[in-house]
C-alpha positions in Angstrom: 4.7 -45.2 -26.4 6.5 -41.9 -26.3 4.8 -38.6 -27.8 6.7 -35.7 -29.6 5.8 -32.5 -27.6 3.8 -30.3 -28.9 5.1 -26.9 -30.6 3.6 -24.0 -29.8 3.2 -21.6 -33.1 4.9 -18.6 -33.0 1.8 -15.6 -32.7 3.2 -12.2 -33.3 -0.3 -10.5 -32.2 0.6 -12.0 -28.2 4.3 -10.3 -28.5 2.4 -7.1 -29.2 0.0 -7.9 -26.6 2.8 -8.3 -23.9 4.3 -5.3 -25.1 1.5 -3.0 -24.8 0.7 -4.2 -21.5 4.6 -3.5 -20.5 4.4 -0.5 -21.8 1.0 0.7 -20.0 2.5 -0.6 -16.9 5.2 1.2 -16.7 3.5 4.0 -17.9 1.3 4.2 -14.9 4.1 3.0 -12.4 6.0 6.1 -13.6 3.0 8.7 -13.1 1.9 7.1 -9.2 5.9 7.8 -8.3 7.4 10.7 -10.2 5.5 12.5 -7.3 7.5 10.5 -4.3 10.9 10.9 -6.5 10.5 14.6 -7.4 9.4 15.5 -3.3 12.7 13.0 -2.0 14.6 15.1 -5.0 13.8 18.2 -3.8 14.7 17.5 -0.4 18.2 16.9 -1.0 18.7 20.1 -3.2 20.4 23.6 -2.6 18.1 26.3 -3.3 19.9 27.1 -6.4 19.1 23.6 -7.6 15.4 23.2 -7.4 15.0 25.6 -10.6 15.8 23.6 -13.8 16.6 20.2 -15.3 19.1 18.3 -12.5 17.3 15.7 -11.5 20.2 12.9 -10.8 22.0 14.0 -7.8 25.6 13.9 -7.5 25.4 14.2 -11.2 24.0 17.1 -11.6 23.8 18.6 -8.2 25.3 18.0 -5.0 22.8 16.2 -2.3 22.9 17.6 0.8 20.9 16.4 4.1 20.9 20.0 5.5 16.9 20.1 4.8 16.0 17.0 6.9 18.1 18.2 9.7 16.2 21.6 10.0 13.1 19.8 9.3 13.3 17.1 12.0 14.7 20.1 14.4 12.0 22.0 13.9 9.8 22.5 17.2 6.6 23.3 14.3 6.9 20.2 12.8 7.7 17.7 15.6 4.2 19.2 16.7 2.9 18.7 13.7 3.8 14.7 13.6 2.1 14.2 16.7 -1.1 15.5 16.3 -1.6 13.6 13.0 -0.6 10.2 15.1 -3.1 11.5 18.0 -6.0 11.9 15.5 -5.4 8.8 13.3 -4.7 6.5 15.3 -7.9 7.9 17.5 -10.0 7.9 14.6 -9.2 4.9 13.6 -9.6 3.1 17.3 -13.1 4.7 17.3 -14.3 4.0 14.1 -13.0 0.8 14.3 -15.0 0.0 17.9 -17.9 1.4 16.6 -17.8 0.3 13.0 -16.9 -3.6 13.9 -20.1 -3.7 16.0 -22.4 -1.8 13.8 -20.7 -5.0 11.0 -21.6 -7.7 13.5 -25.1 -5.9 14.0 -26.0 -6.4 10.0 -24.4 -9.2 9.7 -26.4 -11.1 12.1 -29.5 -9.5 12.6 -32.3 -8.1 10.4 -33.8 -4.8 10.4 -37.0 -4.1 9.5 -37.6 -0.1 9.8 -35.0 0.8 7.9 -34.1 -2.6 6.2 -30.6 -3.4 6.6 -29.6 -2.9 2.9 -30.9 1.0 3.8 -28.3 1.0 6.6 -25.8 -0.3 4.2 -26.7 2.6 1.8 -26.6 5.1 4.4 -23.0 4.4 5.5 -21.9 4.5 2.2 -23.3 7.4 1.7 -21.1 8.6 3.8 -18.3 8.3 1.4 -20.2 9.5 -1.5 -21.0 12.5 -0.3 -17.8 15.6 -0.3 -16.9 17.1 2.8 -16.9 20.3 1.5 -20.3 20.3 1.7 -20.2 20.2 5.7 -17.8 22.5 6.9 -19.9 24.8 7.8 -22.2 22.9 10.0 -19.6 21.3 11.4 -17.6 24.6 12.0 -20.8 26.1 13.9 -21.4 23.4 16.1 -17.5 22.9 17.1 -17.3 26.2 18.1 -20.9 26.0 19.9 -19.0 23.0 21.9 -15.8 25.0 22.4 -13.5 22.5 20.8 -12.5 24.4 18.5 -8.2 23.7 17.4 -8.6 20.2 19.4 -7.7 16.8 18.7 -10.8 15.5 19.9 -12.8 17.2 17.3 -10.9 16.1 14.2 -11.0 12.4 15.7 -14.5 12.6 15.9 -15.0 13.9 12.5 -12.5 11.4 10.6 -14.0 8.5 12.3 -17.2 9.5 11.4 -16.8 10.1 7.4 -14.4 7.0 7.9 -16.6 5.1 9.2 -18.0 2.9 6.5 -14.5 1.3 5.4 -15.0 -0.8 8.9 -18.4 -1.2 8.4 -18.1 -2.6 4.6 -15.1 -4.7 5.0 -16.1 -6.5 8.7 -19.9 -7.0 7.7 -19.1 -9.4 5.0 -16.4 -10.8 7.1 -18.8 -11.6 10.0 -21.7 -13.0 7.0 -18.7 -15.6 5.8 -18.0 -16.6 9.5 -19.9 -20.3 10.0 -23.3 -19.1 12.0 -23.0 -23.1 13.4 -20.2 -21.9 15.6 -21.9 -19.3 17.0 -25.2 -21.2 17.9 -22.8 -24.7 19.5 -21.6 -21.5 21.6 -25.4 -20.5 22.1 -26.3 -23.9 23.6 -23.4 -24.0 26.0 -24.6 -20.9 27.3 -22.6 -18.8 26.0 -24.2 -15.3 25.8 -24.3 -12.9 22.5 -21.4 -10.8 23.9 -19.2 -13.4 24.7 -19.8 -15.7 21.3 -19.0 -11.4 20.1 -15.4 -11.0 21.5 -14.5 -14.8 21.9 -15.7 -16.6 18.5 -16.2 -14.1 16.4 -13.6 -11.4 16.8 -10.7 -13.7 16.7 -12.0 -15.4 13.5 -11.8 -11.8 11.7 -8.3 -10.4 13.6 -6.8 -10.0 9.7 -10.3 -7.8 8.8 -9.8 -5.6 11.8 -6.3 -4.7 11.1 -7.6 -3.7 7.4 -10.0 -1.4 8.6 -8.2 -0.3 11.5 -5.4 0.3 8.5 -7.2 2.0 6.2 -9.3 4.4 8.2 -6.1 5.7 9.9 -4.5 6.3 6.3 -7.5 8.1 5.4 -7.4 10.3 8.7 -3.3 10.9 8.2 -4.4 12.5 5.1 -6.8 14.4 5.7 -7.1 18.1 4.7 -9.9 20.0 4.8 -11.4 19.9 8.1 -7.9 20.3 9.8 -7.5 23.6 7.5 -11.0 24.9 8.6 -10.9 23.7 12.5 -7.1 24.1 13.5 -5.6 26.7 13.8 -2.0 26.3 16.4 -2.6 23.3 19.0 -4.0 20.5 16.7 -2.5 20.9 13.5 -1.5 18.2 11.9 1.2 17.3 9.1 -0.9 18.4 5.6 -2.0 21.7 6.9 1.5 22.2 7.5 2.9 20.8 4.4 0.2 23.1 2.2 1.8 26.3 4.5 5.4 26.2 3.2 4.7 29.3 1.4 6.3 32.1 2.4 7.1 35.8 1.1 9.9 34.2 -1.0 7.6 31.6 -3.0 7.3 28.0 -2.3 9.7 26.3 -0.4 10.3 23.1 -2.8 13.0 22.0 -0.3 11.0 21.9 2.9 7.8 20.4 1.3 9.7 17.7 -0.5 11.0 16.7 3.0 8.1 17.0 4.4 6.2 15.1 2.3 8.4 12.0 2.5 8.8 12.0 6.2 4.9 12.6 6.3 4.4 9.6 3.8 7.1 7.1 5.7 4.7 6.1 9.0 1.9 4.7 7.7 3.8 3.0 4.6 6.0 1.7 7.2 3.0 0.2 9.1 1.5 -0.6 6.1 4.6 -2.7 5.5 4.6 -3.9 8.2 1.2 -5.7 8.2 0.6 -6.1 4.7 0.2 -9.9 5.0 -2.9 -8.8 7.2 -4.1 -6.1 4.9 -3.6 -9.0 1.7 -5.8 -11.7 3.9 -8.5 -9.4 4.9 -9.1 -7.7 1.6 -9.5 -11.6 0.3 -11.4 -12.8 2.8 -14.1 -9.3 3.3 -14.2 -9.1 -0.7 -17.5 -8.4 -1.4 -18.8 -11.2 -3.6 -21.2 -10.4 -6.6 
């Protein structure tokens, strides 16, 4: 016996719904990239276009490519590039080493003195705290070591304060791994370091590239400490995108350019792995 199909009645208070959520979504997708359009906007003006409304090129000004040619010429910010790639992607190899172990260590053992929910606290403390609030310390006890304007400094300092995002993420990773592996492994004598780097490790390669991902972002951008321990040899790209003042004003044009060629690497790489970054973020989500 055949049946009608049902009709769905017409409700004017969803319609509204959809709209407002439209509307709120574009509203917030507007505010997160007016900043990336008006620094790629700026880059590709003539001085005598950055003051006033022209904001659709060709239209109302004539793009030119003069700005990224200095830019990407320029000795200052060549140097620049590389010491941000030196310290992130140090700070994130160390934080990650350190981190994933520390991960595997409270995932699989229990503390008693502190308790391993303490430890927990502690790292995320880390995050909770401002950095502000350290510069000076830290500042004293650089210079006591002499490393002063060095990479090695600002990678130990990023990995540090970056350190819980490895710690976080590849703890809960490890806790959903089956511990029944692990112990078949135990009674074919396999010892704890190699049921580490053989069973385990592979198991959570999408939760490693997450970390490794996100403390190297955090590292890229990264202001402070570069502005209060650099001074010529280490400094990276933000300390030289917040210098493009000069006894003329700001130059819009050179920290638009900048600011998009100091934004491209790790959305690139972030491209580039995002169906890692989408399967670790589901798989280390912390479960209520």
């Amino acid at each position: 016996m055949a049946t009608l199909p049902v009709q769905r009645r017409f409700r004017p208070g969803n319609v509204i719904l959809n709209v407002i959520v439209i509307v709120v979504f574009v509203i917030v997708l507007v505010w997160a990239l007016f900043p990336m359009y008006w620094a790629f906007i700026n880059s590709i003006k003539n001085p005598g276009d950055t003051y006033g409304a022209r904001w659709v090129p060709f239209l109302q000004f004539a793009p030119t490519l003069r700005h990224w040619q200095d830019v990407l010429a320029t000795r200052e910010f060549q140097t620049a590039i590389l010491n941000s790639t030196i310290i992130s992607v140090g700070a994130a190899t160390l934080a990650l080493v350190l981190g994933t172990l520390a991960a595997y260590a409270l995932a699989r053992f229990r503390f008693i003195r502190p308790q391993n929910s303490s430890l927990m606290t502690w790292f995320l403390s880390q995050r909770v705290l401002p950095p502000v609030i350290f510069i000076t310390p830290f500042y004293l006890i650089i210079r006591q070591l002499n490393l002063l304007d060095t990479h090695l400094a600002l990678i130990l300092l990023n990995a540090t304060f970056n350190l819980p995002f490895p710690v976080i993420i590849m703890s809960q990773m490890f806790r959903e791994l089956p511990i029944e592996l692990e112990e078949a492994a135990q009674v074919d004598g396999a010892s704890r370091f190699e049921i580490f780097f053989r069973i385990a490790l592979p198991l959570v390669a999408p939760g490693l590239v997450v970390s490794w991902i996100l403390v190297l972002a955090f590292s890229w951008n990264e202001y402070i400490f570069a502005a209060s321990l650099t001074l010529q040899q280490a400094v990276p790209i933000t300390v030289l995108i917040a210098g493009a003042e000069g006894t003329r004003g700001i130059d819009y044009q050179f920290i638009g350019t900048r600011v998009i060629l100091a934004i491209l690497p790790p959305l690139v790489l972030a491209l580039l792995a995002q169906r890692y970054i989408v399967r670790g973020l589901s798989l280390g989500a912390v479960k209520g």
